[in-house]
C-alpha positions as CSV (number, residue, x, y, z in Angstrom):
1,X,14.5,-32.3,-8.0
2,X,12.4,-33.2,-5.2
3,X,11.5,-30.1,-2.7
4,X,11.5,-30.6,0.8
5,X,8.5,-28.8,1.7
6,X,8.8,-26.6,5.7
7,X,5.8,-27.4,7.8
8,X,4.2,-24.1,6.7
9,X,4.8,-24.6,2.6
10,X,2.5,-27.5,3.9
11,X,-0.1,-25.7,6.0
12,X,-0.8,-23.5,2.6
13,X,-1.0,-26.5,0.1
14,X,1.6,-26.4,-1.8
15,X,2.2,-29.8,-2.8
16,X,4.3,-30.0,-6.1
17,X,7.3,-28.1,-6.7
18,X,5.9,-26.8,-9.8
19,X,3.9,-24.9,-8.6
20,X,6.7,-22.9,-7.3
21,X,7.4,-19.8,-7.4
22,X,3.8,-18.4,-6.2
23,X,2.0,-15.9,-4.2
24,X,-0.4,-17.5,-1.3
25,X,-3.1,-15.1,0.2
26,X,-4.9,-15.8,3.0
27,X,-8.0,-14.3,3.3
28,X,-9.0,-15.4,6.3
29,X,-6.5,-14.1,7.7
30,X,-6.8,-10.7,5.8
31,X,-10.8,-11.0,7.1
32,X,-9.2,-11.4,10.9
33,X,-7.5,-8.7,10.8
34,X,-9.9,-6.0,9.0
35,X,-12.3,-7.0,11.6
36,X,-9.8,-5.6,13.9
37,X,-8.6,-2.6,12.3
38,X,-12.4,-1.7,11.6
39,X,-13.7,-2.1,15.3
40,X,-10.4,0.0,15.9
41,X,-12.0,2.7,14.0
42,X,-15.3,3.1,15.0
43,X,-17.4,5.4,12.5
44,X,-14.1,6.8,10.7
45,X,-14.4,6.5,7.5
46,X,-11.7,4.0,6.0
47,X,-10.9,4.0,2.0
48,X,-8.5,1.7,0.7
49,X,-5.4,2.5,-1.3
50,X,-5.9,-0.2,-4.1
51,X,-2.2,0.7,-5.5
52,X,-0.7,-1.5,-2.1
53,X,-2.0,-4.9,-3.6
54,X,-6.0,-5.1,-6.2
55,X,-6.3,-8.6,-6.4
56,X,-10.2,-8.9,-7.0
57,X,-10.0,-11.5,-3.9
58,X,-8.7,-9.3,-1.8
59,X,-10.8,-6.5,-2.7
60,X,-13.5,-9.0,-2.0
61,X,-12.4,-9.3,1.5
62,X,-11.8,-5.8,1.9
63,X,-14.9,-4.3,0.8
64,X,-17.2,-5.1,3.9
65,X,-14.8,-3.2,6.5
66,X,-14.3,0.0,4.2
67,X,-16.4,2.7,3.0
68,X,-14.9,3.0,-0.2
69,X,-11.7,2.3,-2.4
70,X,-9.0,5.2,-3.3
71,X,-7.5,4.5,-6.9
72,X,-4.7,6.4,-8.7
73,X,-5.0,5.8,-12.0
74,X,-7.7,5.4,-15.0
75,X,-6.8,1.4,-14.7
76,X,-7.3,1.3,-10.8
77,X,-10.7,2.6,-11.5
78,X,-11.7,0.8,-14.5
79,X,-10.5,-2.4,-12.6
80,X,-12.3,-1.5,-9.4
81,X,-15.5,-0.7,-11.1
82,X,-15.8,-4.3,-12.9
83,X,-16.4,-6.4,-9.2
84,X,-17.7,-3.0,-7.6
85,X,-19.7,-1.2,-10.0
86,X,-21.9,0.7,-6.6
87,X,-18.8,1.3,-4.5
88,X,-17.9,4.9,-3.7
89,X,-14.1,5.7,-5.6
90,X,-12.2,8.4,-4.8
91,X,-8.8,9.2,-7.7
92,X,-5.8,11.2,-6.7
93,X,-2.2,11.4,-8.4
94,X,-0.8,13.8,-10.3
95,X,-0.4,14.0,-13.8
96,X,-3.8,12.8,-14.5
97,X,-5.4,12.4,-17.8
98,X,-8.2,14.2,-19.3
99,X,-10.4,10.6,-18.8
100,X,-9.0,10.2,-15.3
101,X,-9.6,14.0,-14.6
102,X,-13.2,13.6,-16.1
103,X,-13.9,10.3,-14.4
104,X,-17.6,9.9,-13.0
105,X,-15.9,9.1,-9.5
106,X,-17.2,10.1,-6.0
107,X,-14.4,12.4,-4.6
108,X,-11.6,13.8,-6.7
109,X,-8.4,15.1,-5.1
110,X,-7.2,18.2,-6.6
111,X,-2.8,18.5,-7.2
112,X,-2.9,21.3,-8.7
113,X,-4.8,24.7,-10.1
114,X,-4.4,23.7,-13.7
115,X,-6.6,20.8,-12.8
116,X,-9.4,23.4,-11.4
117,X,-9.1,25.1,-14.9
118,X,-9.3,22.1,-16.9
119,X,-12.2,21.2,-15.2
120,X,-14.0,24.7,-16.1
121,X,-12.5,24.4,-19.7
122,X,-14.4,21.0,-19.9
123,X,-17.4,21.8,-18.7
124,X,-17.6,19.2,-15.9
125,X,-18.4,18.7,-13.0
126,X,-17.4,17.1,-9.6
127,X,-16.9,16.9,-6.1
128,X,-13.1,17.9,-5.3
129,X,-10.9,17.6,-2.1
130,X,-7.5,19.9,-2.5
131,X,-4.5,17.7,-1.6
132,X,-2.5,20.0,0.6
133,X,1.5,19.9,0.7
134,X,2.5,21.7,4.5
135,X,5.6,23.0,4.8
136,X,5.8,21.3,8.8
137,X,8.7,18.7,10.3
138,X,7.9,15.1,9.5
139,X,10.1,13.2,11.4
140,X,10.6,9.6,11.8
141,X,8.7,8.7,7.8
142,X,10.1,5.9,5.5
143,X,8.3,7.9,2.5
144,X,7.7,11.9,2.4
145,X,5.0,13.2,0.2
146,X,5.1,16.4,2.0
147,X,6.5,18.5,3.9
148,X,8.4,20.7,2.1
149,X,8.8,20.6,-2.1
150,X,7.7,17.6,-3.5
151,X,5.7,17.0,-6.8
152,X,2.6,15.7,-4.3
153,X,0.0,18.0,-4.3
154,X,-0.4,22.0,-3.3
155,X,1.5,24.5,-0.8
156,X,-1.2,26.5,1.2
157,X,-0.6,29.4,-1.8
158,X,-1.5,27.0,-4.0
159,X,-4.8,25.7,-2.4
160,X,-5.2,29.6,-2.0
161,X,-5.6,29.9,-6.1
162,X,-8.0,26.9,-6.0
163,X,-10.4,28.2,-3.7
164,X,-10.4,31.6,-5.4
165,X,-11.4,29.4,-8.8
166,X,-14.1,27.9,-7.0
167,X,-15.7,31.2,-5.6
168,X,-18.5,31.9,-7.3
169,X,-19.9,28.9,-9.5
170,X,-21.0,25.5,-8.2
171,X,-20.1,22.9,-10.9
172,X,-17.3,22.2,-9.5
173,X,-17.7,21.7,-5.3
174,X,-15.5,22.1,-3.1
175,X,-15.9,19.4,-0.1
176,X,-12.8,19.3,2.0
177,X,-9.5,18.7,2.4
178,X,-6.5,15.9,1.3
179,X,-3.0,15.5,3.0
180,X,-0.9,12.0,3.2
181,X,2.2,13.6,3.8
182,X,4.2,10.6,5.0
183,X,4.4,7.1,5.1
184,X,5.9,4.5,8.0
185,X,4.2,6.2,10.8
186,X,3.9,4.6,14.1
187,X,0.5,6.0,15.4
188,X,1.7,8.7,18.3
189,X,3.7,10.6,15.3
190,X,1.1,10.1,12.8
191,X,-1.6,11.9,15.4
192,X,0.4,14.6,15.6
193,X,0.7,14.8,12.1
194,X,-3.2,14.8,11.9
195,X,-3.3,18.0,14.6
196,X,-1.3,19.7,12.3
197,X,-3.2,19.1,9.2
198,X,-6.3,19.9,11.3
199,X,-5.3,23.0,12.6
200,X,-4.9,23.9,8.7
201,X,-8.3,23.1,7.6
202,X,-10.2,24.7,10.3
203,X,-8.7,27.7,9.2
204,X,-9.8,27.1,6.2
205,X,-12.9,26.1,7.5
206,X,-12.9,22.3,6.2
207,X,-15.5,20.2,7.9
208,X,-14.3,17.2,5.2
209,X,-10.8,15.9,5.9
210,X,-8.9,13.3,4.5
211,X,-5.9,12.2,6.4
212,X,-4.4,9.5,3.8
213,X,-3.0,6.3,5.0
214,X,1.1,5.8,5.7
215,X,0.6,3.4,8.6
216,X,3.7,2.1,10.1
217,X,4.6,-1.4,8.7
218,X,7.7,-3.2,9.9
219,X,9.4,-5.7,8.0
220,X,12.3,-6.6,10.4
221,X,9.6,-7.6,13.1
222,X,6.7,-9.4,11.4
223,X,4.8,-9.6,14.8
224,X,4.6,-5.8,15.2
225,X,1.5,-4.4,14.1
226,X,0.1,-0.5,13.8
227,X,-1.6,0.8,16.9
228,X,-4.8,1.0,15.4
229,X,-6.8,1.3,18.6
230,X,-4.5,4.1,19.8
231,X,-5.1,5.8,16.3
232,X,-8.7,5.2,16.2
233,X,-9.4,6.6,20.0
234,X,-7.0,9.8,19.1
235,X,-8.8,10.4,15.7
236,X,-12.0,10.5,18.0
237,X,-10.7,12.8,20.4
238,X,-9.8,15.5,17.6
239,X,-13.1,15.0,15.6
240,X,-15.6,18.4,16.0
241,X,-19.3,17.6,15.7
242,X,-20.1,17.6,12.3
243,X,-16.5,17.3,11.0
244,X,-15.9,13.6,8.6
245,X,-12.3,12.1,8.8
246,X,-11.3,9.6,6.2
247,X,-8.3,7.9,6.2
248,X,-6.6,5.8,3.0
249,X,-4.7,2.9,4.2
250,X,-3.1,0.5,2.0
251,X,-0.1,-1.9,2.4
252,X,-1.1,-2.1,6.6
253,X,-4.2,-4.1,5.9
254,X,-2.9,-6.0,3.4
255,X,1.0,-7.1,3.8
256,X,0.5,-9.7,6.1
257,X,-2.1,-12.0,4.1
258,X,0.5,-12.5,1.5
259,X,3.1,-15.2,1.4
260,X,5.8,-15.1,-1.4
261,X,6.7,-19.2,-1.7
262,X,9.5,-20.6,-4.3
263,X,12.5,-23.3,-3.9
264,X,16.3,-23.6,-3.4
265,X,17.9,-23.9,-7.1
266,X,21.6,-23.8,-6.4
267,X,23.5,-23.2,-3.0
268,X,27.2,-21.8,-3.4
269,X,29.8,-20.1,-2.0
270,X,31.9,-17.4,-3.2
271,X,34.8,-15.7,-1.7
272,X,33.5,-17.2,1.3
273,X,29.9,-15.8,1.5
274,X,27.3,-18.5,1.2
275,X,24.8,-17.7,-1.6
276,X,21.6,-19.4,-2.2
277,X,19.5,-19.1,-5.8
278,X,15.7,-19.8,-6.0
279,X,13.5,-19.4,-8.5
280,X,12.1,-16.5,-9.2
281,X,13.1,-13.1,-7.5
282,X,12.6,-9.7,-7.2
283,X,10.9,-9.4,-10.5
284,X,8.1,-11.3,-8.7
285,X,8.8,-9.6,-5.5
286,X,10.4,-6.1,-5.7
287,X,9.6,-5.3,-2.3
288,X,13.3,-6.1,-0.6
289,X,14.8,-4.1,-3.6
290,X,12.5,-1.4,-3.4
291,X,13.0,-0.7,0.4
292,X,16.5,-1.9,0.7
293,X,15.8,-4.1,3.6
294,X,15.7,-8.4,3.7
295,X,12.5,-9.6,3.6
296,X,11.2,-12.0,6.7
297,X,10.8,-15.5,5.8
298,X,10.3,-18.4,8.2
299,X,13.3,-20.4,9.3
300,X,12.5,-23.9,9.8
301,X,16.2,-25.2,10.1
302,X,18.9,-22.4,11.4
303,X,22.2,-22.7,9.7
304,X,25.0,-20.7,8.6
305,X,24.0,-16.7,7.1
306,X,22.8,-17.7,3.7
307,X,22.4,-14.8,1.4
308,X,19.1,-15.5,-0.9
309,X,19.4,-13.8,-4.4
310,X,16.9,-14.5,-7.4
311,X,17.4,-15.3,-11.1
312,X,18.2,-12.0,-12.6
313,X,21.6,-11.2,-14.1
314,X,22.0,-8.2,-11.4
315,X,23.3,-8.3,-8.2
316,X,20.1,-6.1,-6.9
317,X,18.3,-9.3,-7.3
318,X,18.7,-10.0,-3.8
319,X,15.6,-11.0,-1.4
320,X,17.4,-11.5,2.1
321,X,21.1,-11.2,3.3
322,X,23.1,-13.3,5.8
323,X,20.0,-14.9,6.9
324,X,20.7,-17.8,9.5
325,X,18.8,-20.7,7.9
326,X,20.0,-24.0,6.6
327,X,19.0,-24.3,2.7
328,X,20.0,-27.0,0.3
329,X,18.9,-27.3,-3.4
330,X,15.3,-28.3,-3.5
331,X,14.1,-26.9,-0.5
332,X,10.9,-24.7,0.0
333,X,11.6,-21.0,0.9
334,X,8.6,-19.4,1.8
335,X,8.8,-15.3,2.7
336,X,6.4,-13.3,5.0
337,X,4.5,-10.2,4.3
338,X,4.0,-10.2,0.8
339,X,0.7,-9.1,0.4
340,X,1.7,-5.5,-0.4
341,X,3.7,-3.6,-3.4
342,X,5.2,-7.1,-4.1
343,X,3.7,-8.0,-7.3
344,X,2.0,-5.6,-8.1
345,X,5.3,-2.9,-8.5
346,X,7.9,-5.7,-10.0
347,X,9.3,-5.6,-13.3
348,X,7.2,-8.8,-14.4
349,X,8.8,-9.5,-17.9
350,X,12.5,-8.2,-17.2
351,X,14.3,-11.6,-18.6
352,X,10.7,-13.0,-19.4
353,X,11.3,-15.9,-16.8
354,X,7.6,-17.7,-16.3
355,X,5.2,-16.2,-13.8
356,X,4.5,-16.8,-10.0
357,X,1.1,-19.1,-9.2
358,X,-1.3,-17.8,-7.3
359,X,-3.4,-19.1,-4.3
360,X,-6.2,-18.5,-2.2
361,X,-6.8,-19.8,1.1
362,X,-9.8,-19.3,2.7
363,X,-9.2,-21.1,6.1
């Protein structure tokens, strides 16, 4: 079967069919656009979420423009620490493990009391942020981790029992405050979100205050990017003297370097609808699954609404509906904004097809 490949299957080298289905970073585009996001910031301190997408390459991108990396596991940090042995880590997420708890790590975010205690029972020592859970209105969020009862970190009479724990000794130190309530927040809302949190740590008297990440990203407009210089001026504007604001983005620094590129196996219709099947799927790319939405993909020839499903025997296997291209077995489909929570959360060995390729461009 020979692949007809679109101008910009082309433009990212991809040459043989066979080396189809695979993931294509750019990382000069990723560089491009961290450059912009960190002259957005100013002296705000920026941590990235490594859960969105920890390919070393990327992380090696990434690491100039940030102040540190935010991991959520034992493996995030173990993986982090082989190509960034110096860099400063911070670990969240609940449930963690005695070695995760223990971890030799530069800020540890506290979900829950018990934590505090098994900290004392251990002996150890760290630097701690509590990860507050406000009971305010978040309106507008693809993802709440807050704002009311969720299993993400404390209500204020929960942060109330920590700092009681903490009175008194000085292994364990408290320096500030954590609260990523939402996600898919276009900058406006997540400001006032960040006035709120605010007005709870003064009272608390927190000078340290982490803000999390949940950046607007919008998959139905590709173009459309997060206000970053509107966040960054407002994030100013609230700072006090002497007050640090770190922020922990993720999947908005690193979607749009990603492109997700496989080919047309069979085209078919059935009770009318016009199906396309392409190697791979959404066990290489769970993304469109996961949020329930199509994902973008450039349209070199428009056509009738082609539905494009994967290879998996179920009928969530479906990356875009109805969109209007023209696709014939063979040709090159190549989908935008994949360098975020694509690989990286799909259910890699369901059927046990073969694995995507992977590419790096540099520019």
């Amino acid at each position: 079967m020979t692949a007809t490949l679109p101008t910009h299957a082309r433009a990212l080298g991809l040459t043989d069919p066979d080396q189809l289905p695979a993931y294509v970073y750019d990382l000069a585009e990723l560089d491009a656009h961290m450059a912009t996001v960190r002259a957005a910031l100013g002296d705000i301190e920026v941590y990235y979420a490594v859960k969105a997408n920890p390919d070393p390459k990327l992380l090696q991108v990434i690491a100039p423009y940030v102040d540190g990396f935010e991991v959520a596991s034992g493996g995030e940090l173990a993986h982090v620490r082989t190509f960034f042995p110096e860099t400063p880590i911070a670990l969240g997420g609940p449930g963690k493990t005695d070695a995760e708890l223990f971890a030799d790590v530069t800020r540890l975010h506290i979900e829950s009391p018990s934590e505090i205690r098994r900290l004392f029972a251990a002996g150890r020592s760290a630097d701690v942020l509590l990860r507050v859970n406000l009971d305010i209105p978040i309106s507008g969020a693809s993802l709440a981790m807050g704002g009311g009862a969720t299993p993400f970190g404390m209500d204020p009479a929960g942060i109330s029992e920590c700092i009681k724990l903490l009175a008194g000794q000085d292994a364990v130190r408290l320096r500030g405050i954590h609260a990523h309530l939402a996600s898919g927040l276009e900058a406006p809302a997540m400001l006032e979100l960040v006035s709120a949190i605010l007005d709870y740590a003064r009272g608390l008297g927190a000078t340290e205050i982490n803000l999390g990440g949940g950046m607007a990203v919008s998959y139905a407009d590709p173009d459309a990017r997060f206000d970053w210089k509107t966040y960054g001026e407002g994030l100013a504007a609230l700072r006090r003297p002497g007050e640090t604001f770190r922020i922990e983005p993720g999947r908005s620094l690193s979607v749009y370097c990603g492109r997700y590129v496989t080919r047309v196996i069979d085209v078919k219709r059935v009770h009318g609808e016009l199906f396309a099947v392409v190697a791979g799927g959404t066990h290489h790319i769970r993304t469109p699954a996961t949020k329930g939405h199509s994902q973008p993909m450039v349209i070199e020839e428009p056509g009738e609404p082609i539905t494009i499903v994967g290879q998996l025997c179920t009928p969530k296997d479906t990356m875009a509906r109805r969109v209007p291209v023209s696709l014939k077995p063979g040709d090159v489909v190549e989908f935008l904004m994949a360098g975020a929570y694509a690989w990286n959360i799909s259910h890699h060995d369901f059927l046990m097809h073969p694995k995507p390729n992977f590419r790096h461009l540099r520019g």
